[in-house]
ZAMARGU-4260 file (C-alpha; in steps of 0.2 Angstrom, whole numbers, plus 5000, padded with zeros to 4 digits):
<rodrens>
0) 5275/5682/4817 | 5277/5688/4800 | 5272/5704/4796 | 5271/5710/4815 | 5265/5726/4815
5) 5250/5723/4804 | 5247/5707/4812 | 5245/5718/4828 | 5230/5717/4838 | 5222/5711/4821
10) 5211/5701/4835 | 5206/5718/4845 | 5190/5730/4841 | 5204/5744/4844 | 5204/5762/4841
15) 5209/5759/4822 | 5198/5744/4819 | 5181/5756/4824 | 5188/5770/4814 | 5185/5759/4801
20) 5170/5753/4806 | 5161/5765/4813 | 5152/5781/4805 | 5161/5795/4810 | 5150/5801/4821
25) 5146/5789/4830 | 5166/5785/4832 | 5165/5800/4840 | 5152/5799/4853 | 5160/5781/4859
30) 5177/5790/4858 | 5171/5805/4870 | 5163/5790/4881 | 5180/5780/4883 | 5189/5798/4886
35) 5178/5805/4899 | 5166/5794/4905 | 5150/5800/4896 | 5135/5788/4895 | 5132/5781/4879
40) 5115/5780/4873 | 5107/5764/4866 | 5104/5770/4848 | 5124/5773/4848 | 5126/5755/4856
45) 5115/5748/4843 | 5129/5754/4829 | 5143/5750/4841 | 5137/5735/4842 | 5130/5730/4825
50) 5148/5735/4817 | 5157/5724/4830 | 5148/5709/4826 | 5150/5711/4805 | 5167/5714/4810
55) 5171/5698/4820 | 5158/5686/4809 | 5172/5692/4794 | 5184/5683/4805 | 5172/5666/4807
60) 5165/5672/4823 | 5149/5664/4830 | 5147/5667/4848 | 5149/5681/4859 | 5151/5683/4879
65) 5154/5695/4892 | 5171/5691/4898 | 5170/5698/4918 | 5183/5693/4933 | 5172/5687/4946
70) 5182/5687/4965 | 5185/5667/4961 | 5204/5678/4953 | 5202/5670/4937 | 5189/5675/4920
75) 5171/5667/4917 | 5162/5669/4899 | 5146/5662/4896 | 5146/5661/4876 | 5128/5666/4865
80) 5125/5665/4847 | 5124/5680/4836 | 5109/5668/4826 | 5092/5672/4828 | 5076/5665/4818
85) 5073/5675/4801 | 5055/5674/4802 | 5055/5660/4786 | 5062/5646/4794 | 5081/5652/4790
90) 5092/5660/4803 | 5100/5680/4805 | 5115/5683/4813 | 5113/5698/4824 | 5119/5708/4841
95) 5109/5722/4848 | 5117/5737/4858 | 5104/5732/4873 | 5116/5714/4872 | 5132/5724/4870
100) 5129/5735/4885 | 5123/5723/4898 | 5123/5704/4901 | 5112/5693/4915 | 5124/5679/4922
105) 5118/5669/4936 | 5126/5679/4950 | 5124/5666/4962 | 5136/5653/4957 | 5154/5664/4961
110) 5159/5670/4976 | 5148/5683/4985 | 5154/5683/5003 | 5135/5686/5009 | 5133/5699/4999
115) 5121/5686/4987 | 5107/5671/4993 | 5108/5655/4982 | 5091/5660/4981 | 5095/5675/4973
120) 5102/5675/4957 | 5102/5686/4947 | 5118/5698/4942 | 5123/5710/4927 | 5137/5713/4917
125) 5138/5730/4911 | 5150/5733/4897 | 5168/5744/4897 | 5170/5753/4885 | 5189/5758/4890
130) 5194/5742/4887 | 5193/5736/4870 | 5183/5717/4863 | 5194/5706/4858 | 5189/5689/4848
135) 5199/5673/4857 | 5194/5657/4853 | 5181/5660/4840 | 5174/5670/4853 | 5169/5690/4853
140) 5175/5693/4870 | 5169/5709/4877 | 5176/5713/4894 | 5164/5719/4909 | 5161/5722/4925
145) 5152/5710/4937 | 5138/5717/4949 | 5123/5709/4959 | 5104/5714/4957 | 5106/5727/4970
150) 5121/5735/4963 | 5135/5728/4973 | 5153/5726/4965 | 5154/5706/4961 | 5170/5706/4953
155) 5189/5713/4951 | 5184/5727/4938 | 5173/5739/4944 | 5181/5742/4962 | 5197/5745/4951
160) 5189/5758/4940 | 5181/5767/4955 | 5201/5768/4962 | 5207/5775/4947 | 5193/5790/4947
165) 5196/5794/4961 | 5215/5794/4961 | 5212/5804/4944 | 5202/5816/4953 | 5213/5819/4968
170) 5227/5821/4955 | 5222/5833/4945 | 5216/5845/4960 | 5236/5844/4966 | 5241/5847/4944
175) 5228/5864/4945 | 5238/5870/4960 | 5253/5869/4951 | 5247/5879/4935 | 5243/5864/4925
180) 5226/5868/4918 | 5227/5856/4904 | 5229/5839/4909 | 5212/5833/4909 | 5215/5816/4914
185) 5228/5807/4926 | 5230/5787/4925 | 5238/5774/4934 | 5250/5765/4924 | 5254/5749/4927
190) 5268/5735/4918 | 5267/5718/4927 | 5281/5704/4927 | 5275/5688/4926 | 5284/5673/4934
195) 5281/5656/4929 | 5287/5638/4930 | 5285/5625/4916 | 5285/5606/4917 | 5282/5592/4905
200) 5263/5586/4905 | 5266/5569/4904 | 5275/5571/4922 | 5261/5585/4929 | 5249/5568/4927
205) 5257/5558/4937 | 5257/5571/4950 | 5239/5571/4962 | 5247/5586/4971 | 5252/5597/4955
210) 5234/5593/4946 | 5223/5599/4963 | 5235/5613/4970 | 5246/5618/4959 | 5261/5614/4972
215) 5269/5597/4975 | 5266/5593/4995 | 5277/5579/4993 | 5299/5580/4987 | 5315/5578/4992
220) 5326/5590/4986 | 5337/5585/4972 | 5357/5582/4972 | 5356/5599/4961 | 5344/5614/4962
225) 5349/5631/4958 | 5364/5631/4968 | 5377/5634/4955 | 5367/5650/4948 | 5368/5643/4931
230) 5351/5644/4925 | 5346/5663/4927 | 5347/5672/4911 | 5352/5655/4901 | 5350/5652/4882
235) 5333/5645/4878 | 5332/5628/4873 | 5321/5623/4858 | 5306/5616/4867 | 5304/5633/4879
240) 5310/5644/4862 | 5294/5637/4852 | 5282/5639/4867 | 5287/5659/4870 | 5287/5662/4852
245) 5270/5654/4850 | 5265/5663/4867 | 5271/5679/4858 | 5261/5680/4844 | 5245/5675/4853
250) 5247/5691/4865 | 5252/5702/4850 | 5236/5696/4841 | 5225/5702/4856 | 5234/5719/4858
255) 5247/5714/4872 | 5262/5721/4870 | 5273/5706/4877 | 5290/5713/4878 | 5302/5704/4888
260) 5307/5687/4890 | 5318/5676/4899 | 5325/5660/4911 | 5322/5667/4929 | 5332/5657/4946
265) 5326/5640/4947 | 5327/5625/4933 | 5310/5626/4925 | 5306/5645/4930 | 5303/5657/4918
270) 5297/5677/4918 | 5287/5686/4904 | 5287/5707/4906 | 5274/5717/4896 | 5272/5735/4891
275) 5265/5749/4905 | 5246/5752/4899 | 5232/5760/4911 | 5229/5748/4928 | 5215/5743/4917
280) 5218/5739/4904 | 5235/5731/4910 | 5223/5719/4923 | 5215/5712/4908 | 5230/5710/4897
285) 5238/5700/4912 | 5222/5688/4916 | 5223/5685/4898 | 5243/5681/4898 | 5239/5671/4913
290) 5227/5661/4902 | 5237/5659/4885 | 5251/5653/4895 | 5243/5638/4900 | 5233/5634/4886
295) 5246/5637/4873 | 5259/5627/4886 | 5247/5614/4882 | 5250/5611/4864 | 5268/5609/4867
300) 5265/5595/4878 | 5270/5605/4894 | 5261/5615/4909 | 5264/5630/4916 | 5261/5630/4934
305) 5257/5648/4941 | 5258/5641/4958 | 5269/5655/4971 | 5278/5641/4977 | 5276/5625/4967
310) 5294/5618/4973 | 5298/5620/4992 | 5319/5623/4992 | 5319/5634/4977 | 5314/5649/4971
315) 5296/5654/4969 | 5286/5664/4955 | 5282/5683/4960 | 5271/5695/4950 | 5281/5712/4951
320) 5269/5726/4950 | 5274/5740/4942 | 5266/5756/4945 | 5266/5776/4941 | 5254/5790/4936
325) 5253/5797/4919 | 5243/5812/4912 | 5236/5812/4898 | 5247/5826/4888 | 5261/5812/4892
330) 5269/5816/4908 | 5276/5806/4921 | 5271/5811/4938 | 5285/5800/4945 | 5299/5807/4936
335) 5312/5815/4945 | 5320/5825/4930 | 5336/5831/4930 | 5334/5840/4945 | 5326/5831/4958
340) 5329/5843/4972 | 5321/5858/4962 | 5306/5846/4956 | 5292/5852/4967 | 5278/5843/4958
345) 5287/5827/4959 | 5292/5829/4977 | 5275/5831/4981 | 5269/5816/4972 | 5283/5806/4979
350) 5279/5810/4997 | 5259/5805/4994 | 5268/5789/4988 | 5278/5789/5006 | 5265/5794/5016
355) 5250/5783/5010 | 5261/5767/5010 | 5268/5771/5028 | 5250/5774/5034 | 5241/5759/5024
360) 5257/5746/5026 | 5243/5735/5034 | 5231/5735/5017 | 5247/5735/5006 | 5249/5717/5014
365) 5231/5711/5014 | 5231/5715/4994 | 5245/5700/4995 | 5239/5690/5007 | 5234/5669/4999
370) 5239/5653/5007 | 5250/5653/4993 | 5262/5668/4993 | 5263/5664/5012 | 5278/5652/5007
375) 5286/5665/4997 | 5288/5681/5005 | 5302/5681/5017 | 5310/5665/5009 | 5324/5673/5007
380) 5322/5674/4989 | 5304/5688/4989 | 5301/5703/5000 | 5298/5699/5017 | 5281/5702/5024
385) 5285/5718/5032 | 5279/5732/5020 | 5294/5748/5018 | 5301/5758/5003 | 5317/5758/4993
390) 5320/5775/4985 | 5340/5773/4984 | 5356/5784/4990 | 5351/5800/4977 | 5334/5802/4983
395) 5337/5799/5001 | 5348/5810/5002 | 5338/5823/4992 | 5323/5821/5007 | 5338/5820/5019
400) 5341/5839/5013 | 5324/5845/5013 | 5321/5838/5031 | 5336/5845/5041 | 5335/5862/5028
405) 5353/5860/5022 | 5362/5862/5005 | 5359/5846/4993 | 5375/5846/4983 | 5368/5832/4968
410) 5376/5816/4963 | 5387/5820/4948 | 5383/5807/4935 | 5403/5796/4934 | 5408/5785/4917
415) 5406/5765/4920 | 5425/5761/4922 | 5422/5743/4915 | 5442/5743/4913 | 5443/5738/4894
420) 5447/5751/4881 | 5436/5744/4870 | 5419/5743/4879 | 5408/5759/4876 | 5408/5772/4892
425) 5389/5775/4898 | 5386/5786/4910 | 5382/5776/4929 | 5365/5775/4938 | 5364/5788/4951
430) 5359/5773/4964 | 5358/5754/4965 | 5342/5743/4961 | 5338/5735/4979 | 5328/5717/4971
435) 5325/5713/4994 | 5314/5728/4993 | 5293/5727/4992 | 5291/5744/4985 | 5306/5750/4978
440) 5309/5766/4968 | 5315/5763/4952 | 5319/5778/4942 | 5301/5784/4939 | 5290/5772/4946
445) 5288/5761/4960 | 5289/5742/4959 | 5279/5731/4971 | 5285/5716/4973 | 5275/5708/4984
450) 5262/5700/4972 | 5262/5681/4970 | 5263/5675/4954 | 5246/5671/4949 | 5236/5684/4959
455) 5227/5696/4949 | 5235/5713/4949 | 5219/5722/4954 | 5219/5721/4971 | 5236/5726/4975
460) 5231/5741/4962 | 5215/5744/4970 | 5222/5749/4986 | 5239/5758/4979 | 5227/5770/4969
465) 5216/5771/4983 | 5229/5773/4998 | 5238/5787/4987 | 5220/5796/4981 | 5219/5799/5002
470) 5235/5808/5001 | 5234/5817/4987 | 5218/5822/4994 | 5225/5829/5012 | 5237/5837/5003
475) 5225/5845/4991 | 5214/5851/5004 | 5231/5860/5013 | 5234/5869/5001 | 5220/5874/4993
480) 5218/5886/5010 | 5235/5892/5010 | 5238/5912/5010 | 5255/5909/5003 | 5257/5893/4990
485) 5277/5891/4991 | 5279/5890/5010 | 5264/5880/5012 | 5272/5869/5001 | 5289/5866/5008
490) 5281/5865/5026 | 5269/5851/5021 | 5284/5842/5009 | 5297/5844/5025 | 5282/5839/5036
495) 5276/5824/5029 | 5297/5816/5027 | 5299/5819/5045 | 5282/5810/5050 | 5285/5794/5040
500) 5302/5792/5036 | 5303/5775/5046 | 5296/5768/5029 | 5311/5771/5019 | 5323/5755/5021
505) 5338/5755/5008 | 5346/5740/5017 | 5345/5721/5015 | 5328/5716/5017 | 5332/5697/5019
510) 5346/5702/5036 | 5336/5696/5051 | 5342/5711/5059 | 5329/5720/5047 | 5313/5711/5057
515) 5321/5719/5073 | 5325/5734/5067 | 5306/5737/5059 | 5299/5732/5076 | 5307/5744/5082
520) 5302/5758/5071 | 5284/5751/5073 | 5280/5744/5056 | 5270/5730/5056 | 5277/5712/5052
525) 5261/5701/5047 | 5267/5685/5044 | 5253/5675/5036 | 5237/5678/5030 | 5226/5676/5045
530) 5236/5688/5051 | 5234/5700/5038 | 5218/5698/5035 | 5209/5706/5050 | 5217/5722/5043
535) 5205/5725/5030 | 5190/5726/5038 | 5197/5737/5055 | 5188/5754/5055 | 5203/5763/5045
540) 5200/5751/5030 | 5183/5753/5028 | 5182/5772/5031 | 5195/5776/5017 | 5185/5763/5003
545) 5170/5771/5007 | 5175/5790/5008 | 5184/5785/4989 | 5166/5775/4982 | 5178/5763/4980
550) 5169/5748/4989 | 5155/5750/5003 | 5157/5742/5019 | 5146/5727/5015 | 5158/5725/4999
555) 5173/5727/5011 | 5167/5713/5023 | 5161/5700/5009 | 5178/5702/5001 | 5187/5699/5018
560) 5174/5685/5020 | 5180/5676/5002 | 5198/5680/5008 | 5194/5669/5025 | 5186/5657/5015
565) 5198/5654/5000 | 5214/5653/5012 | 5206/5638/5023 | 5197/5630/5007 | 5217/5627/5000
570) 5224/5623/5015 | 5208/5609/5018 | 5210/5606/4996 | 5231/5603/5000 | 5229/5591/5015
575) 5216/5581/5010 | 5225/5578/4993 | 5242/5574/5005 | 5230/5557/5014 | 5223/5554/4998
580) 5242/5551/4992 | 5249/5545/5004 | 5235/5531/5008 | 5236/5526/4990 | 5253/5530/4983
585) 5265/5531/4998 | 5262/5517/5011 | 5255/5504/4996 | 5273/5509/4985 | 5283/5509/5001
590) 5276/5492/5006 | 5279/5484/4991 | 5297/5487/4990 | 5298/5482/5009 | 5290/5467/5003
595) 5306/5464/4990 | 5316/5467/5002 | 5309/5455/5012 | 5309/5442/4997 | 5328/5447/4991
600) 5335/5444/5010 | 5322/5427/5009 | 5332/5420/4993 | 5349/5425/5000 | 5346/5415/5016
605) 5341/5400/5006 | 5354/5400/4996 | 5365/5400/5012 | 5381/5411/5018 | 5374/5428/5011
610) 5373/5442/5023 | 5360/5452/5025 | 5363/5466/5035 | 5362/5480/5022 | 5345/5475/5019
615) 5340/5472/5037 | 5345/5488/5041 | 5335/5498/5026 | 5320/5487/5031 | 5323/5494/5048
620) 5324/5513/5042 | 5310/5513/5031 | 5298/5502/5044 | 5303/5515/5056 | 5299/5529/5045
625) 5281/5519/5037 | 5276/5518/5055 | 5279/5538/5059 | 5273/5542/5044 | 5256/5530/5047
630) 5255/5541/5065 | 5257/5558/5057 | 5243/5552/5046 | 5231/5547/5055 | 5236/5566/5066
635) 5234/5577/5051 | 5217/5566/5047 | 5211/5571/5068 | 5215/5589/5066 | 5207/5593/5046
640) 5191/5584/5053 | 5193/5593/5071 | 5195/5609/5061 | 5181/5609/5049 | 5171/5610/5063
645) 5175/5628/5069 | 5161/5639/5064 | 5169/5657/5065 | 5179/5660/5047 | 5193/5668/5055
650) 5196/5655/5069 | 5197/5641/5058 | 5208/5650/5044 | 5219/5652/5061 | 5217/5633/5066
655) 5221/5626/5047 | 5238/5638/5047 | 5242/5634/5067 | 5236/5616/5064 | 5233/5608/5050
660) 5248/5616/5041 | 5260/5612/5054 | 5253/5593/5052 | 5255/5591/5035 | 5274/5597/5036
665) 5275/5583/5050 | 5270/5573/5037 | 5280/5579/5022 | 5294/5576/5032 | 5292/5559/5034
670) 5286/5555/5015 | 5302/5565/5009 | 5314/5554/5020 | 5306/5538/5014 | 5307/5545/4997
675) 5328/5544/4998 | 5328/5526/5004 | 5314/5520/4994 | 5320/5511/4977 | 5316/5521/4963
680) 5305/5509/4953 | 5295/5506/4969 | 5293/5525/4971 | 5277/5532/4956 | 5278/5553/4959
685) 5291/5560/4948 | 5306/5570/4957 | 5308/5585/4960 | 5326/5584/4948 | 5316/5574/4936
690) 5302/5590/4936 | 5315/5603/4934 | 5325/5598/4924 | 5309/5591/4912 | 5309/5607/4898
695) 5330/5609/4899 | 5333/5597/4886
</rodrens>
């Protein structure tokens, strides 16, 4: 993009662009309700919004919408026209602050998890004013939350604002004990890297199971996959070059600072890292990454598949999560600083961290839980499904000092000896990077890397800010009784190390000796969603959203509910697409080149002295595997209908992971074998090599 920092977030109603816009005062007022949550009163909103539209009409806009995230995990907009009748037969263009401030979708039409009728439709939008309207596709986009007539949270937004106030809150009650009397706010910062594969479209067409799932049910692995390590990190090849760059400069037009890019493990698999920004914010900016990735893949004649496990045998697409806490005068609660060991206020915040992921490991997982990221985690490849924390040699020995009360001597920072003369010296990392870990430390944040690739990041935010807000707020209410500050201080620090240390894991987290050894320190291993999900709702759960505001119990339950629900509709979606391709693709294709066969060996015998024993015996194979295949078939057609008739949510999310899943791998197996034997011309789904290796020309 020429010109790249004018061209900036020339597409944003930002802080600049309504401090030219606005009358001073009125810049103001909106800027005291951004900063501390003061409500805005219509007659402001009517300026707000009047100057918002004249400055996005100047850019040839026509429409507006509230842009929420309903719990379906992508966006919804419903679009309206700034034109309104003149009175004379001629048209006005207008928007009011009553329009601005609060939208009426029909509420009935998204996921409610009981918490909505059909009957009852109605729902509001109301607008948020900390995150700034941006104008995509000719379209003033003005982000909001999502909530039903009688005021319960419908979407991904408002739970995740309530999380951040109250983490906020908790946060600044520890900053006061510690003398800081002018922070007046604290925010969760959050910096998300985003996986992704890309494929040629024309190939995605002739795929059924990539256009209904994102995943292909159906492939035999290639003679080449990422075995040879060649692909991470790789040059760029034109096709991908022109897409990110494009990519690029859309983000940078909307206010996304889009910083890092790159090949990631597999053939095809790419990762895009942004700037930190507040959870927020940051959730927005990454729903609407997630959306320019695929529409602007589109116009290079390629898909991106978001998918957590689009190939089985090679690596899958995470989302890492990377979180810390901010003031607003520009500290870092999470950095260590030179001294560690003396840092009080970060040990303290450190040990919230431990304790509130050693005590919620359970709801960690939930916030990860799809059908999807259940091929992923543990794969060898992404953090297993047991929840602990990374914080490396340096730290772990700084906590191992603080526990037993002994002398912490420090790590002396050594010179990289690279072993050419010519290579500059740096000074060495304290500790290694752990990439097996879920939450690892990582200098002065954490990074959670559980997240699958196309989840939105505010769930897993929703409960990190939460989890943490409890702990900050024990150790608040400790210490805001205590006679003597200091001692109360290194007693709760020493305390809360000894009580939860058996979260702290700097080993490999793919060993199997890990799943042992966590069982035996009495973490939690849950291995799939169903699983998981129970978690949620248990008494625990419900009692810490509620005591934060964060979400009621009726909100709690209709999210576990939608969770329930979404797991078996995409297992149901997946095995229904595998009979529909196998009835009409697989058996038909497979058939017709037994058929050639049959005809090939026919003209050999006529013709007299041929042998025909290499077709006989392929012939034999692929009749042998048709039939299993037919068997497994018709078994995985019993158990979805079988299944679909369970009434209870949770019993049939079980049944389609303990039945119908098993079933359909049954059947995978059988398809991929005949895919190996079957002649390529009679065989109509692209490969897997032929998918892979589609954008590395």
């Amino acid at each position: 993009m020429k010109h790249l920092p004018e061209n900036f977030g020339c597409n944003v109603f930002n802080d600049s662009t309504m401090r030219a816009h606005l009358p001073k005062d009125v810049y103001r007022t909106l800027k005291r309700t951004i900063a501390q949550g003061e409500p805005l009163e219509l007659g402001v909103a009517n300026v707000v919004a009047n100057a918002m539209k004249d400055w996005a009409v100047e850019r040839g806009v026509t429409h507006f919408t509230h842009w929420f995230q309903p719990m379906t995990g992508i966006t919804a907009e419903k679009h309206d026209s700034f034109i309104a009748p003149d009175g004379e037969g001629g048209a006005i263009m207008e928007f009011s602050g009553k329009a601005l401030v609060r939208g009426e979708p029909d509420a009935s039409s998204f996921p409610s998890g009981g918490l909505r009728a059909t009957f009852e439709a109605r729902g509001y939008t109301a607008w948020d004013p900390t995150s700034y309207a941006f104008i995509k596709d000719g379209v003033l986009c003005i982000p909001t939350a999502f909530c039903s007539y009688s005021g319960e949270a419908l979407d991904k937004k408002t739970p995740l604002l309530r999380s951040m106030q109250a983490l906020e809150r908790e946060a600044l009650r520890i900053l006061r004990l510690f003398g800081d009397t002018q922070s007046q706010r604290v925010t969760a910062q959050v910096g998300p890297e985003q996986e992704y594969f890309l494929v040629d479209q024309d190939l995605w067409r002739r795929r059924p199971d990539l256009v209904y799932t994102g995943r292909t049910l159906f492939g035999a692995r290639p003679p080449k996959g990422q075995e040879l390590e060649d692909h991470y990190f790789g040059a760029l090849n034109r096709r991908v070059r022109e897409y990110m760059e494009e990519l690029d400069e859309e983000l940078w037009k909307l206010g996304i600072y889009a910083k890092t890019e790159h090949k990631e493990v597999a053939p095809g698999q790419h990762e895009l890292a942004t700037i930190y920004s507040s959870a927020n914010l940051a959730t927005d900016s990454n729903q609407l990454t997630m959306e320019l990735m695929r529409s602007v893949a589109a116009r290079h004649g390629l898909v991106c598949l978001l998918h957590e496990k689009p190939f089985a045998g090679v690596n899958g697409s995470g989302k890492h999560n990377n979180w810390s806490l901010s003031t607003d005068r520009g500290t870092n609660l999470l950095e260590p600083g030179a001294t560690p060991r003396e840092n009080a206020q970060f040990l303290l915040f450190l040990c919230a961290v431990i304790q509130a992921v050693d005590d919620y490991q359970d709801l960690l997982r939930v916030s990860v839980a799809t059908a999807g990221n259940d091929h992923r985690l543990g794969a060898s490849e992404a953090p297993p499904a047991i929840v602990s924390i990374f914080l490396g040699d340096e730290l772990t020995e700084i906590l191992d000092s603080i526990e037993n009360g002994t002398l912490y001597t420090g790590h002396e920072k050594q010179q990289m000896e690279i072993g050419v003369n010519v290579l500059p010296h740096f000074p060495k990392d304290t500790t290694d990077r752990n990439r097996t870990s879920p939450f690892a430390f990582t200098g002065n944040k954490f990074e959670f890397r559980m997240p699958g690739a196309p989840l939105s990041v505010s769930g897993p935010n929703i409960v990190l800010n939460t989890i943490v807000a409890e702990s900050l707020s024990q150790f608040a209410d400790q210490l805001e009784q205590a006679e003597d500050f200091g001692s109360a201080l290194d007693h709760l620090i020493r305390h809360t190390i000894q009580q939860h240390r058996r979260i702290i894991f700097n080993g490999n987290g793919y060993d199997a000796a890990w799943v042992k050894e966590a069982q035996r320190r009495g973490l939690s291993n849950l291995r799939n969603t169903p699983e998981a999900l129970p978690a949620f709702i248990s008494e625990k759960s419900i009692r810490l959203f509620e005591k934060f505001h964060v979400l009621s119990e009726m909100e709690v339950r209709s999210r576990y509910e939608i969770l329930l629900e979404n797991y078996s509709k995409t297992i149901r979606i997946e095995a229904l697409t595998m009979i529909d391709m196998t009835h009409k693709r697989i058996i038909p294709h497979v058939c017709a080149y037994e058929n050639h066969l049959a005809q090939l060996m026919e003209r050999k015998q006529k013709l007299g002295g041929h042998s025909c024993k290499v077709e006989q015996n392929l012939l034999s194979k692929l009749e042998t595997l048709l039939e299993d295949v037919d068997d497994k078939l018709a078994l995985l057609e019993r158990e979805v209908c079988a299944v679909n008739q369970l009434e209870d949510p949770l019993e049939m999310a079980k049944a389609y992971r303990e039945r119908v899943f098993s079933c359909m791998a049954q059947l995978r197996a059988g398809v991929d074998s005949l895919e190996l034997l079957c002649g390529k011309e009679y065989w109509s789904l692209p490969s897997y090599g032929t998918l892979l290796y589609s954008v590395e020309d």
